[in-house]
C-alpha positions, 0 to 999 in steps of 0.5 A, a space after each residue: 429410583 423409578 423401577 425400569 420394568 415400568 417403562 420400555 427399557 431404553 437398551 438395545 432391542 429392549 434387553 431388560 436393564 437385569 443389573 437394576 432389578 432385584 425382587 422388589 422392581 419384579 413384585 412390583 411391575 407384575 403387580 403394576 402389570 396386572 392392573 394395567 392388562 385388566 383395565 385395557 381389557 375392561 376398555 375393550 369390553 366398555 367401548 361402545 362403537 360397533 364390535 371390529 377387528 381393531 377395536 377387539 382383536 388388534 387391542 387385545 395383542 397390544 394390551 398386557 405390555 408392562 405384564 409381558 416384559 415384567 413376567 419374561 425377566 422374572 421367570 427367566 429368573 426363576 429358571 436360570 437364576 433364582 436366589 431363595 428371594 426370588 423363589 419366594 416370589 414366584 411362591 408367591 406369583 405363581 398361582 396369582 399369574 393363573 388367576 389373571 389369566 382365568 380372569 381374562 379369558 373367562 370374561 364372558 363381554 370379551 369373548 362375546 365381542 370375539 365371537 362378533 368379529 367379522 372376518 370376512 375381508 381379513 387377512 390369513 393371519 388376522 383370520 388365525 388370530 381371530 380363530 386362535 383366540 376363540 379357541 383358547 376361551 373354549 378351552 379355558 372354559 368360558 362355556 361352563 355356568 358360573 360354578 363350573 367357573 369358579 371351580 376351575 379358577 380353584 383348580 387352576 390356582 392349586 395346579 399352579 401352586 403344586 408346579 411351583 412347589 414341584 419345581 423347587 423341590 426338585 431342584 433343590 433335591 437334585 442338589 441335595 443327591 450329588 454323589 460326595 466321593 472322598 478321593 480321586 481314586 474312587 473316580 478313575 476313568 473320570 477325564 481330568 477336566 471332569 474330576 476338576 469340575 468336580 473338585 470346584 463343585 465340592 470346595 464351593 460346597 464346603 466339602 473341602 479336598 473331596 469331590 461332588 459329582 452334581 446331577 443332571 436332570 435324566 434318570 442317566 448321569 454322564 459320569 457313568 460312561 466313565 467311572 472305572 469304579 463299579 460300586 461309584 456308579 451304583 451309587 450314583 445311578 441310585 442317588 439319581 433314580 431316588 430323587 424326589 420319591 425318598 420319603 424325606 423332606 424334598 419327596 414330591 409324590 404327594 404333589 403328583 397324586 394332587 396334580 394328577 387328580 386335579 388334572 383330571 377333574 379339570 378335563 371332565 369339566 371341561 367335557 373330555 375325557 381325561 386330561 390327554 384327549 385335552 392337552 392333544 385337541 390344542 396340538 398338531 397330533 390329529 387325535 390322542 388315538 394318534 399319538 397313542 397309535 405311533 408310540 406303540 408301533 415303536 415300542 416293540 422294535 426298540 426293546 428288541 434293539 435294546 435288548 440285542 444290545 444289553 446281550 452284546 454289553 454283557 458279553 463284553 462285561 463278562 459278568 450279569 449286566 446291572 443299569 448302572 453298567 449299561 453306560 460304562 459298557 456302552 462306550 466300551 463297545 464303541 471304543 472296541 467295536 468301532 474304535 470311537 472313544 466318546 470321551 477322547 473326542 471331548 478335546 476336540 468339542 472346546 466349547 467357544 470354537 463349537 459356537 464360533 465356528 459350528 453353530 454360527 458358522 452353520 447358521 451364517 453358511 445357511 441364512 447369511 446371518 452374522 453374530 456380533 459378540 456385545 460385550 458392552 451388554 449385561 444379562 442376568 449373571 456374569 456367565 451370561 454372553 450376549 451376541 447381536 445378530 444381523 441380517 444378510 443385508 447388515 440391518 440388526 436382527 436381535 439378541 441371542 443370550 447364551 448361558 451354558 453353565 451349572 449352578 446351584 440356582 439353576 434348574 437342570 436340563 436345557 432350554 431356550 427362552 424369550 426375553 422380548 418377542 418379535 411382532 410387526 405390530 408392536 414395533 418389537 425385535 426378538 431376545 432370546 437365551 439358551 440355558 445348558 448345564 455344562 459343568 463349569 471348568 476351575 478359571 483358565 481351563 477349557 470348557 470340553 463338551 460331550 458328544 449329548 453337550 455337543 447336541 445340545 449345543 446345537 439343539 437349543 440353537 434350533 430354538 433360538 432360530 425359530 425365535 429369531 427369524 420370527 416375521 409375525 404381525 401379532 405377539 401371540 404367533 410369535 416364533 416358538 408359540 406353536 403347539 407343542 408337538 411341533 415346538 421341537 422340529 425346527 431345534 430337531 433339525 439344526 441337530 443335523 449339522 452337527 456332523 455335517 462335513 463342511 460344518 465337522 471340518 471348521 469347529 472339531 479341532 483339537 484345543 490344543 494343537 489345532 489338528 482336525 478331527 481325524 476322518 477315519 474317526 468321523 467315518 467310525 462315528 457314522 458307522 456307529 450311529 445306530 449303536 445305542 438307539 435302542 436303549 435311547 428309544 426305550 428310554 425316550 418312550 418309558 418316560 414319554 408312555 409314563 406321561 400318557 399313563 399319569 393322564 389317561 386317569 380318571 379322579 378315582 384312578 390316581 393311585 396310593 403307590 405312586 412307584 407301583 403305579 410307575 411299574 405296572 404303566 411301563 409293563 403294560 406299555 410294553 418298555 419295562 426294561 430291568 436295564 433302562 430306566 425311563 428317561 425321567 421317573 415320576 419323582 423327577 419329571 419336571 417336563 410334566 409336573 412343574 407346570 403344565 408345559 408338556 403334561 401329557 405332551 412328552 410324545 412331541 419329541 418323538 412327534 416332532 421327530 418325523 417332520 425333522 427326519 423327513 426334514 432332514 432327507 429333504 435338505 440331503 436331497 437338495 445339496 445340504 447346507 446351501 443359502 437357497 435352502 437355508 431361505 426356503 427352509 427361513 421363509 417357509 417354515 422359522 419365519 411363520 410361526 404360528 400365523 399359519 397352521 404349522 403343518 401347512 409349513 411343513 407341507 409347503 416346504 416338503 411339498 408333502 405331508 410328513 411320512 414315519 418312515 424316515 425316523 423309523 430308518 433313522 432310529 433303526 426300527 423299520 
């Protein structure tokens, strides 16, 4: 049978045919695409008519096509589903992925045809792409001698290499440290859905009558907040802060050192610094100094709420507070002091209504778009829904893929991902997933989120819209392709709807009897909006300073003592809080070490941050969820992506350059 991913697949908006690939059509069409994107690139260099921007650039955006296509299905994959063949595979693909790329953007003929494009008379976007990819040769390395070259494809490779492995060490050592509890008594306080779950977990284990409390990615583990047991929520705090730096077979310290230290040389070849000053130069951030200078201004003023907050947690716990304590003690006050009980609110958060009639309908009510749920469409798993989305006018938009479960091939956290990306020139509309981690109820039970999943929810939908209402010409300026620091602004922003009254109104309704979210407790959670932005901060800003500490390094400087090393960096950052643990530790910071994706760019969340919350005063300011602000808001900035400087959208939709201010009132530090 003819492997599918050889030719454009004949589904709709090019859905990927999932349920005819397996690893053999992924090993091969890579291996297929590699060969072909080199050969359209050496015609490129070979074509003997003047240099053009046709004949250059426009050629280079349409080659790499059988590459793409294979690489999007086979790392979605890797991520939401990867079987042990299909982890070997990417042992095996990884560093060969890396070393395509040193291939082709440290090939001196094709740079020098870029460099001889003329450009005068392009188009904004044409002029970008040209600058875009004469920027990203300098970066890669195309100034350096022949040795500096071969050095730096070596480097690359290893890194590769050493991500892979850190990736699946962690998720199989966030598998490996789920808490086995032997009785239901031991998990009191846990509502009756999660202790299901956790029952499900534990049958599907092999664990028998037990229960499995699975992990999640975060140092803090959403069980805590409910857990009665005091000795229970030790143990789980610590499986969770242990992972990865335990000594045993899955300890991932020693590819920390080596990535650290290669990272490091990597820069210096490249002439910086260090791998920090490196990493900001491709962003949004003006300067490492920048970054740096933002992140210690807040420091200071989220420890201080912090620790107001850890005295008024002791004082309800009436005994010294331990950071297992904190979470339990946490919902405690908002249950006492401003009467909101996080978990009684998780009936009204049934997950099907919170997509049906939250998200979509937030997203219908602001841009006129419609989700149209095809059930005649497969992904990659069975828990895999697919919806099509149409424009105001009727005419089919693209693909929207929602996976919102756990499962043991899964990697934690949350994301969103890109299966076809939109571009005007390939004649290409866009497919994009959202990947949760939502435990998944026994069969016929509802799936009740948490205020976090809830966010999440909504988050991750800010992606998909960014994906989705794409309007570029070229693939590489497609939707979410920006730098990182600006990535996640627009996923920041849809977060804004989540208690938005009209938006409220139509999905917070109780799962069972229909009854609205009462006001008053809509009232008592914005009264209780500050309350916890202290720890939230300092956990945010230990992991985001712990990424920065791991760059700045020079080779000599990456540390033997990996976890004292972690100590000494947040004391000297100032967020060393015996009571908050860095949102990810070392061992298990997979922002950062699996792949390169944030490495030294952890701060873009908080980056990001100011253009939301200035984004978020300028939507109040002009009447909130209104189809005028909705197009501006489309037009402007989703729709852009990166054809245009992203800051230049930003200006031109708040008619301003972004001010700290309003995160600073919003996280309670001004």
């Amino acid at each position: 049978m003819t492997n599918p991913l050889l030719s454009t697949s004949d589904l709709p908006y090019g859905l990927p045919p999932f349920a005819r690939l397996g690893p053999a059509e992924y090993s091969e069409a890579v291996a297929a695409g590699f060969a072909e994107h080199l050969a359209e690139i050496q015609a490129i260099v070979d074509n003997t008519a003047d240099v053009t921007f046709e004949n250059t650039a426009v050629a280079m955006e349409k080659s790499g096509q059988l590459l793409q296509r294979a690489a999007a299905a086979f790392f979605t994959l890797v991520s939401a589903d990867a079987t042990d063949a299909i982890r070997d595979l990417e042992t095996e693909l990884s560093p060969r992925f890396s070393a395509h790329q040193d291939e082709v953007y440290l090939n001196r003929a094709l740079f020098d045809r870029f460099a001889a494009i003329d450009v005068s008379g392009l188009d904004p976007e044409s002029v970008r792409l040209v600058e875009e990819y004469l920027k990203e040769f300098r970066q890669t390395g195309i100034q350096l001698d022949l040795p500096g070259q071969e050095r730096l494809k070596g480097i690359n490779a290893e890194l590769s290499r050493l991500g892979t492995e850190f990736g699946q060490r962690v998720k199989e050592g966030m598998k490996s440290a789920a808490l086995l509890v032997d009785s239901a008594g031991e998990l009191a306080g846990l509502p009756a859905d999660d202790l299901a779950s956790a029952a499900e977990a534990a049958r599907e284990a092999g664990h028998g009558d037990k229960f499995l409390l699975t992990l999640i990615q975060p140092s803090n583990q959403p069980a805590m907040a409910a857990l009665e047991n005091r000795d229970v929520r030790r143990r789980l705090f610590e499986a969770s802060l242990a992972r990865g730096s335990d000594g045993g077979t899955l300890d991932v310290l020693d590819l920390v050192r080596s990535m650290a230290g290669l990272r490091a040389e990597k820069a210096a070849l490249l002439g910086f610094a260090n791998y920090a000053e490196l990493v900001v130069e491709r962003q949004t951030a003006p300067s490492f100094e920048a970054v740096q200078s933002m992140l210690n201004r807040m420091a200071p003023a989220a420890v201080r709420n912090a620790d107001a907050e850890a005295a008024a947690l002791a004082e309800v716990a009436g005994h010294p507070l331990e950071a297992w304590d904190w979470a339990f003690y946490s919902a405690k006050v908002r249950r006492e002091k401003y009467s909101v009980d996080e978990q009684g609110l998780r009936p009204y958060f049934e997950l099907d209504r919170v997509l049906r009639d939250g998200v979509f309908f937030a997203a219908t009510s602001l841009f006129g778009i419609t989700f149209h749920e095809r059930h005649d469409l497969d992904g990659y798993h069975p828990d895999v829904r697919v919806w099509e989305v149409r424009d105001q006018d009727g005419e089919g938009l693209g693909l929207f893929l929602g996976d919102y479960y756990t499962r043991e091939t899964k990697r934690g956290g949350a994301w969103m991902n890109s299966l076809v990306e939109q571009s005007a020139l390939l004649g290409n509309k866009p497919v994009v997933i959202n990947n949760l981690n939502i435990s998944k109820p026994p069969a016929g039970e509802p799936t009740l989120l948490t205020l976090d999943e809830l966010r999440t929810t909504f988050h991750e939908f800010g992606h998909a819209l960014h994906g989705l209402f794409s309007n570029v010409t070229y693939p590489r300026f497609s939707g979410t392709a920006v730098p990182r620091d600006f990535v996640e602004y627009p996923s920041q922003v849809n977060e804004m709807w989540i208690l938005w009254p009209e938006v409220l109104a139509n999905y917070a309704r109780h799962h069972l009897t229909g009854e609205a979210l009462p006001q008053d407790t809509v009232d008592r959670l914005n009264e209780s909006r500050l309350w916890g932005e202290g720890f939230a901060t300092t956990e945010y800003l230990g992991a985001a300073l712990l990424d920065l500490a791991w760059h700045v390094l020079d080779e000599a400087g990456v540390p033997d003592d990996v976890v004292a090393f972690e100590a000494k960096s947040l004391a000297a950052a100032g967020v060393a809080h015996a009571l908050i643990p860095p949102r990810y530790r070392t061992g298990y910071f997979q922002h950062i070490f699996a792949g390169d994706g944030y490495a030294a760019g952890y701060y873009s969340y908080i980056w990001s941050e100011v253009l939301d919350a200035e984004t978020v005063d300028w939507f109040t300011e002009n009447g909130g969820l209104d189809r005028t602000n909705g197009e501006r808001f489309r037009q402007e900035l989703l729709s852009r992506g990166n054809s245009r400087d992203p800051l230049e959208s930003f200006r031109t939709l708040r008619g301003r350059e972004a001010k700290l201010e309003p995160l600073l009132r919003r996280r309670g530090l001004d």
